[in-house]
C-alpha positions as CSV (number, residue, x, y, z in Angstrom):
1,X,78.0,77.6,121.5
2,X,79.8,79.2,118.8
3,X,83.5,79.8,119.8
4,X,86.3,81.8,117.8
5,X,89.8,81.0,118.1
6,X,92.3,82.9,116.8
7,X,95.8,81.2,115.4
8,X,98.7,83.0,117.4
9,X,100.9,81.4,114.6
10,X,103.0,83.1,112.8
11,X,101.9,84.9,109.7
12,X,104.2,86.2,107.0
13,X,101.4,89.1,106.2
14,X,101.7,90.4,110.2
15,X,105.1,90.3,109.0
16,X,105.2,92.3,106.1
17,X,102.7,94.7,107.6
18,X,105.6,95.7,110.4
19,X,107.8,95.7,107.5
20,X,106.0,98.4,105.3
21,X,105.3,100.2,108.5
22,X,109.3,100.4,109.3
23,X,110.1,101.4,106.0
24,X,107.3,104.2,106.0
25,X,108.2,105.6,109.4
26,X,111.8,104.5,110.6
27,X,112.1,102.8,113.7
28,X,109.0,102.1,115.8
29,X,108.3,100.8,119.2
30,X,106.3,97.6,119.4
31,X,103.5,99.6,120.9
32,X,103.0,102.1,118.5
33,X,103.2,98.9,115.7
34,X,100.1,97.4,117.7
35,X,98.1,100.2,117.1
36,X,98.2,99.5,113.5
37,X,94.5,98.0,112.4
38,X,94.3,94.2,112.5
39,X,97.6,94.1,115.1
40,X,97.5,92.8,118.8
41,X,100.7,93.3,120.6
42,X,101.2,89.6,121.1
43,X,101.1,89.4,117.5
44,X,103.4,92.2,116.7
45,X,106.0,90.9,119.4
46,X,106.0,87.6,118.4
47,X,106.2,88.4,114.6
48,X,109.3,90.7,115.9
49,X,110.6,88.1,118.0
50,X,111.0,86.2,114.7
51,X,112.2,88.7,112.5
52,X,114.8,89.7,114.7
53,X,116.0,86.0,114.8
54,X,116.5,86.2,111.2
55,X,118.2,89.6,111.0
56,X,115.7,91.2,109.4
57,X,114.9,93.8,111.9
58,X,117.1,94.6,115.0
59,X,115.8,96.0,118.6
60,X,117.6,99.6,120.1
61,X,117.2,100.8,123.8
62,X,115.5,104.0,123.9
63,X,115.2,104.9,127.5
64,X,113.3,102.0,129.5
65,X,111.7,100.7,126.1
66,X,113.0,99.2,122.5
67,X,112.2,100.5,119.3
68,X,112.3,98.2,116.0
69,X,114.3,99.0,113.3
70,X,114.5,97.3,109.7
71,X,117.7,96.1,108.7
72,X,117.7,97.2,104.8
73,X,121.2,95.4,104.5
74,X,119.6,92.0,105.6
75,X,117.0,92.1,103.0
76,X,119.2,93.5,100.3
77,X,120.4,89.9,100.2
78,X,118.1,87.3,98.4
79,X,119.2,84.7,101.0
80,X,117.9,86.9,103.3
81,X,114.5,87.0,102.7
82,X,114.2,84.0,102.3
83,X,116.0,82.4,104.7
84,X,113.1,84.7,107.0
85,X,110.3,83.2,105.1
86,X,111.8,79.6,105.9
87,X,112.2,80.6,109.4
88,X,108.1,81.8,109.4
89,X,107.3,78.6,107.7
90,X,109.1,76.5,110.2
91,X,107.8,78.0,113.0
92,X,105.4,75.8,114.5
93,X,101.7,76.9,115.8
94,X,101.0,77.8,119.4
95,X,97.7,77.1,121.0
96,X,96.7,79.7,124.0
């Protein structure tokens, strides 16, 4: 039996991807960001979960939901970036 399993880890390209997609398009709800081809929610919300923790993207009540918006100010700072990488790379892998 040939079995699949995909790595819930965290990955700094799922990361980038909901960056370039905040730049491009302002502030996005996670829903509309796990549309985006090669996204699963799970993915985008634990990638956001991370980001957030960094400062590198902040979460605003719209109505019942949350939209993500990027935090150009954080990244503007080198520290910043790569204080968010170290956070990705520390981040340990979760088995489902």
């Amino acid at each position: 039996m040939n079995a699949t399993i995909e790595s819930s880890g965290p990955s700094i390209l799922i990361d980038e991807k909901i960056i370039a997609a905040l730049k491009k398009s302002g502030p996005l709800t996670i829903e509309e960001m796990s549309s985006i081809p090669g996204m699963s929610w799970v993915r985008v919300f634990s990638a956001v979960d991370r980001l957030s923790r960094s400062g590198v993207v902040s979460l605003r009540r719209i109505g019942l939901g949350y939209q993500v918006v990027y935090n150009q100010a954080a990244l503007s700072q080198p520290a910043s970036l790569s204080q968010a990488s170290a956070i990705v790379a520390k981040t340990p892998l979760q088995q489902t």
